[in-house]
N, C-alpha and C positions, 0 to 999 in steps of 0.2 A: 748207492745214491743217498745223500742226507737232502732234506727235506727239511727246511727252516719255516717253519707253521706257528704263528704267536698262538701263545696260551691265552684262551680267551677269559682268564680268573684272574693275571695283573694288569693292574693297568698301565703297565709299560708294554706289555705281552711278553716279557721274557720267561727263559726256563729255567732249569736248576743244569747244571753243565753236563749231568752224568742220564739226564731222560732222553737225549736223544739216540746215544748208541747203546741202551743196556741190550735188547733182543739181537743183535748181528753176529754179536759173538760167537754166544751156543752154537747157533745153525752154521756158526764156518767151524765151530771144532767137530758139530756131529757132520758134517761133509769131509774134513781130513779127516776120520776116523775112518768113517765109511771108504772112503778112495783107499787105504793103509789098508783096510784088513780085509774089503771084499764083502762086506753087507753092511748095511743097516742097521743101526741099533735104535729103537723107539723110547729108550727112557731115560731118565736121568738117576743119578749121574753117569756115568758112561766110563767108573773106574777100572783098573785095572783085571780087579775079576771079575767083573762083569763081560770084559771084552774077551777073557781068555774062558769064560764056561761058554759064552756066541761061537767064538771058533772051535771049543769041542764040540758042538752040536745041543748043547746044553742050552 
């Protein structure tokens, strides 16, 4: 759900185009991550070795 909330610092209240969706992203790739490989990962970035030393047990 987006949420249109004027910025209360113009005074037209508009935003810049890219403040409303930057946080949704991350948290849907760290969820198909998680669903893909069966746990969790807590940090970023979440690349390639990162994901394959999580499923050694690493």
């Amino acid at each position: 759900m987006i949420l249109e909330i004027p910025n209360p610092g113009h005074p037209y209240g508009v935003r810049g185009v890219g403040e409303t969706p930057i946080v949704p992203p991350l948290a849907a790739v760290s969820n198909a991550v998680a669903r893909a490989i069966g746990m969790r990962l807590n940090s970023l970035p979440m690349s390639p070795p990162r994901i394959l030393q999580a499923l050694s047990g690493g």
